[in-house]
N, C-alpha and C positions, 0 to 999 in steps of 0.2 A: 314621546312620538316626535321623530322628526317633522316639522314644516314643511308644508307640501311647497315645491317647487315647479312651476311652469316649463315644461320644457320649451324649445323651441329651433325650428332645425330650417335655414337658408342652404341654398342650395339652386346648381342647374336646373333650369326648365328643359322637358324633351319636347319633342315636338307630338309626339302619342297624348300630353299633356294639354294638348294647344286650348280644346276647350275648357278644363277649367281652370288653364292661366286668365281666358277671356272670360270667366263666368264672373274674377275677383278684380279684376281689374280697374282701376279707379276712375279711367279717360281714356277718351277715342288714342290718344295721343301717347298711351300705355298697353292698347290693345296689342295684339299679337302680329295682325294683319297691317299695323303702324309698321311695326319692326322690320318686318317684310317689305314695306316701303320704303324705308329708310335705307337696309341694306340696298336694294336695288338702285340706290341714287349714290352708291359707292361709301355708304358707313360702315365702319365697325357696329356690331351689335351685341350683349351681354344680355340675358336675360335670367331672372333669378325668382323663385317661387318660395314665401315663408308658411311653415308648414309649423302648426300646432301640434300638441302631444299627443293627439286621438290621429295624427296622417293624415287630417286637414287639412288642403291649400286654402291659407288664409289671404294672401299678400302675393299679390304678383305684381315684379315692378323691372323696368327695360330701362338699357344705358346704352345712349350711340356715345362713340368715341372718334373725335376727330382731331388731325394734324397739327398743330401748333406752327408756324412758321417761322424760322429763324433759329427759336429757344430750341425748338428740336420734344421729344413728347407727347402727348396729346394730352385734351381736354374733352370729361364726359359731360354727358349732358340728359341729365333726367326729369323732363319735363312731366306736370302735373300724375307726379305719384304717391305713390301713400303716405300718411303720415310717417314723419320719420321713427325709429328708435335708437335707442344706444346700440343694440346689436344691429340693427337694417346696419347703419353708418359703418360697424365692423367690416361687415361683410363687402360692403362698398369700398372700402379702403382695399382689401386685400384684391378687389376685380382690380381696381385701379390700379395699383400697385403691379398685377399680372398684364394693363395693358400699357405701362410706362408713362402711369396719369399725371397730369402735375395738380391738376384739382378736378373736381366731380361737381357740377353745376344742379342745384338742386332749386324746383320750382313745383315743392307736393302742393298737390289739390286737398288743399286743407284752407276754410273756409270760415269767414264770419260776419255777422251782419255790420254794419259799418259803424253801428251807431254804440258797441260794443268797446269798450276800452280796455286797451292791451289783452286782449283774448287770447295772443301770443306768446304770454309771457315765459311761462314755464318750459314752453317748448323751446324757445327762442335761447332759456337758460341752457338748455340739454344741448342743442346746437353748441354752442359754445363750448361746452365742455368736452366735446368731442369734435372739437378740431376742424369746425365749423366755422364759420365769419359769413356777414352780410357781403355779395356780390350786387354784380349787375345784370339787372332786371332783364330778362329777353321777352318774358309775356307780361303784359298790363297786370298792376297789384289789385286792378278793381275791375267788376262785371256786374251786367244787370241778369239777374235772375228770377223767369216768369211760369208762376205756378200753374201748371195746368190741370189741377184737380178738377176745376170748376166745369161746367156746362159750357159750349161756346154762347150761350146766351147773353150768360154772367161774365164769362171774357170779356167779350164786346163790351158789356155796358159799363164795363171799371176802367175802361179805357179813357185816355183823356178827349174831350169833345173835338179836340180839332184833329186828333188822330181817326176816330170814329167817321167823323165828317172828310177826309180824307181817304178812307180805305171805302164810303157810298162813293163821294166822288169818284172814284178808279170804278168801278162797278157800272155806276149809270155811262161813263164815258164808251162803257165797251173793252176795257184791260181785260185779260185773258191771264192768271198763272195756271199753270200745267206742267208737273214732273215730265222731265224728259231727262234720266240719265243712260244717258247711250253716247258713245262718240259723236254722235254729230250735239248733241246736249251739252259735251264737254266745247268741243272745236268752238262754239257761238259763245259759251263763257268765257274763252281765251281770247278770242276778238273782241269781246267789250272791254276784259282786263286793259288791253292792249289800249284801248282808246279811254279807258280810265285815267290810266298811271301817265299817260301823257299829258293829257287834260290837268290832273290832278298834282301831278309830277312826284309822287310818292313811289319806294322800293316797293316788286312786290315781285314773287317767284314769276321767272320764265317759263314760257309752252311746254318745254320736257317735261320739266317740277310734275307740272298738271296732268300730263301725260300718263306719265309713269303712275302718279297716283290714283288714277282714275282704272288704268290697267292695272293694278294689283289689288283695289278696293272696294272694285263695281261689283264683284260677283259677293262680296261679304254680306251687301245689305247695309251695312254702314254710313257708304256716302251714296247723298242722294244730290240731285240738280234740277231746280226748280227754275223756268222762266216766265216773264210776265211778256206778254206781246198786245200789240195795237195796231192796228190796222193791217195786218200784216206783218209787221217788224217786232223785234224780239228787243224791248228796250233796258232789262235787266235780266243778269242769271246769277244767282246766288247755288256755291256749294254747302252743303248742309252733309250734320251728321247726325246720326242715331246711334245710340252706344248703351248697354245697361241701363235702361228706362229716362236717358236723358236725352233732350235733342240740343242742339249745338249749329250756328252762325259762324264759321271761320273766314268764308270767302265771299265777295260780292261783287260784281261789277255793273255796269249801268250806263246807258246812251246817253248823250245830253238832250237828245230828240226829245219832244212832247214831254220835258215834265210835268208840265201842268194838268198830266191825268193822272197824277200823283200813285205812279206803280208802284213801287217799293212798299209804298202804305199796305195796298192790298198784298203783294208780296212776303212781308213780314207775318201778317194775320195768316195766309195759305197755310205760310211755313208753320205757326203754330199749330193750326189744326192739323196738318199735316204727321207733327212731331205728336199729339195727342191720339190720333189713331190709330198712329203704331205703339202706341200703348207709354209711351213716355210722361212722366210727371210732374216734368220739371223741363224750360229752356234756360240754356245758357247764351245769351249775346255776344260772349268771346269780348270783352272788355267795357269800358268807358272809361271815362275822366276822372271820375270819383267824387267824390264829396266837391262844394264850391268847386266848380269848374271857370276856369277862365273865361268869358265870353269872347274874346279872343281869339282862342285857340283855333287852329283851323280844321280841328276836329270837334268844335262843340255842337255843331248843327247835326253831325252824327251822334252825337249823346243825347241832344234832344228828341232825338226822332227815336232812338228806343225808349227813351223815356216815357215816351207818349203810352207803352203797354202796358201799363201797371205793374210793375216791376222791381224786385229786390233791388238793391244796390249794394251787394257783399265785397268785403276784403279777403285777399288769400296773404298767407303765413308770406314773408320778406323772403326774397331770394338770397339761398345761402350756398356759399362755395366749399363745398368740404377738400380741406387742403391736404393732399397729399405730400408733394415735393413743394416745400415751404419757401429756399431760394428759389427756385424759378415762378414759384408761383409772384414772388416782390418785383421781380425784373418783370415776370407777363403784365400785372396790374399797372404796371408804372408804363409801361407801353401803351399798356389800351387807355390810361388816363388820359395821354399826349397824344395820343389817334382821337377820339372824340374830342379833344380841345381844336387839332388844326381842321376836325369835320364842322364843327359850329362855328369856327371861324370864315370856313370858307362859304358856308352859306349865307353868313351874316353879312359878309362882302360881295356876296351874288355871285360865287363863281360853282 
């Protein structure tokens, strides 16, 4: 008797398929209604459904493709998809290859707790032998993730005390959060963004970005916008997702008005409850520092403050470039080497 053989069959997603691309889907950021966004901000898009031998969609995973400058080609880019395989990466080679790739930027949502050594490994080997190499990182290697099986009782109480004390204080001061996702919900998130990134002086997408997002992904249920107000004034608005029983922290901005009635605190906690009774299981915080954190850094005061919810601390699998066009992909890397050396230089010199 011959050895049973797994088939397995990649292939275009249609769009008659849309729901169960999005039923397998691994991330907001892999959704259907993602791709839809992205096109609309002028990407190329690919999308590809892997199909077991019963006609199963098991694997559904999306590739934008964007311009290269100078070298001429593009570069894909598939943020938090599935674990990889030897065939997924075939298949990816051959899109690529179809849209003049020079490499295929891979960042699967494959995940492990921190405390776990080389959990990686074997995948990492598979990487490599199919024409794989470590890249550069575009999402943080680490995130906090907060269980929400528990009762909000039990939430609350495994919180750290000063967080706790922190989220009454917002409470007794009179803080207010309440979902508002509607344009005018959106327009007051982009005005704090606005007075963030100035403040703060960090990149962060322009008004259209948010726009456009907002217009393509309000109606899915997906993204939601939570804001905290005081006296009248709206001192934070966090965008939030819900996606396949997870809720998810991608965006935030925030007044310098009245910190001291510590919003964000209650903000955070809303957003949980919030993500728990649309039935999710699990938050994702969309990054941190990671293990020993610099105190330092000008984002550790943002690491501690998730920290405070009791909260996983996992690694995801290293960003890998699956190389296509090999000479240009050595010219691209040597370029973006020397573009971040004269960008950390320039900042180190203050200009």
């Amino acid at each position: 008797m011959l050895p049973y053989v797994q088939l397995m069959i990649i292939r275009p997603i249609t769009l008659e398929e849309k729901e169960r691309f999005n039923a397998v889907a691994a991330h907001p950021l892999q959704s259907w209604e993602w791709g839809e966004f992205r096109q609309a901000t002028g990407q190329s898009l690919e999308r590809l459904g892997i199909f077991g031998d019963n006609g199963a969609l098991e694997q559904a995973l999306s590739v934008t493709f964007h311009k290269i400058p100078v070298l001429g080609g593009t570069a894909g880019y598939m943020p938090k998809g599935p674990r990889p395989t030897p065939e997924m990466l075939h298949a990816l080679s051959e899109v690529g290859r179809r849209q003049g790739c020079v490499f295929i930027k891979l960042e699967p949502n494959v995940q492990a707790p921190v405390e776990a050594e080389q959990p990686f490994a074997d995948l990492e080997e598979m990487l490599s032998n199919n024409s794989a190499q470590p890249g550069r990182s575009l999402f943080t290697r680490y995130t906090f993730v907060k269980d929400l099986s528990a009762d909000e009782e039990t939430m609350l109480a495994g919180f750290k005390s000063k967080t706790r004390y922190n989220i009454r204080l917002a409470e007794r001061k009179g803080v207010e959060v309440v979902e508002d996702t509607t344009q005018a919900g959106l327009e007051e998130y982009i005005r704090l963004l606005e007075e963030t990134t100035a403040r703060q002086g960090f990149y962060a997408h322009g008004s259209d970005y948010f726009r456009t997002m907002w217009k393509v992904l309000c109606e899915s249920g997906m993204l939601r916008i939570l804001k905290a107000t005081y006296e009248g004034k709206t001192l934070s608005a966090w965008i939030l997702f819900l996606f396949n029983g997870v809720g998810y922290y991608p965006y935030g901005a925030s007044s310098r008005e009245h910190r001291e009635v510590m919003a964000n605190n209650l903000m955070m906690w809303e957003a949980l409850k919030l993500a728990k009774r649309e039935g999710c299981t699990s938050f994702d915080m969309w990054g941190s520092l990671g293990p020993n954190p610099d105190s330092n850094h000008k984002w550790y005061g943002f690491h501690k403050f998730k920290e405070g919810y009791d909260v996983e601390l996992v690694q995801s699998l290293p960003t890998h470039d699956l190389v296509i066009n090999s000479p240009i992909y050595s010219l691209f890397t040597l370029g973006d080497s020397l573009r971040w050396k004269w960008l950390r230089f320039r900042v180190a010199i203050g200009k």
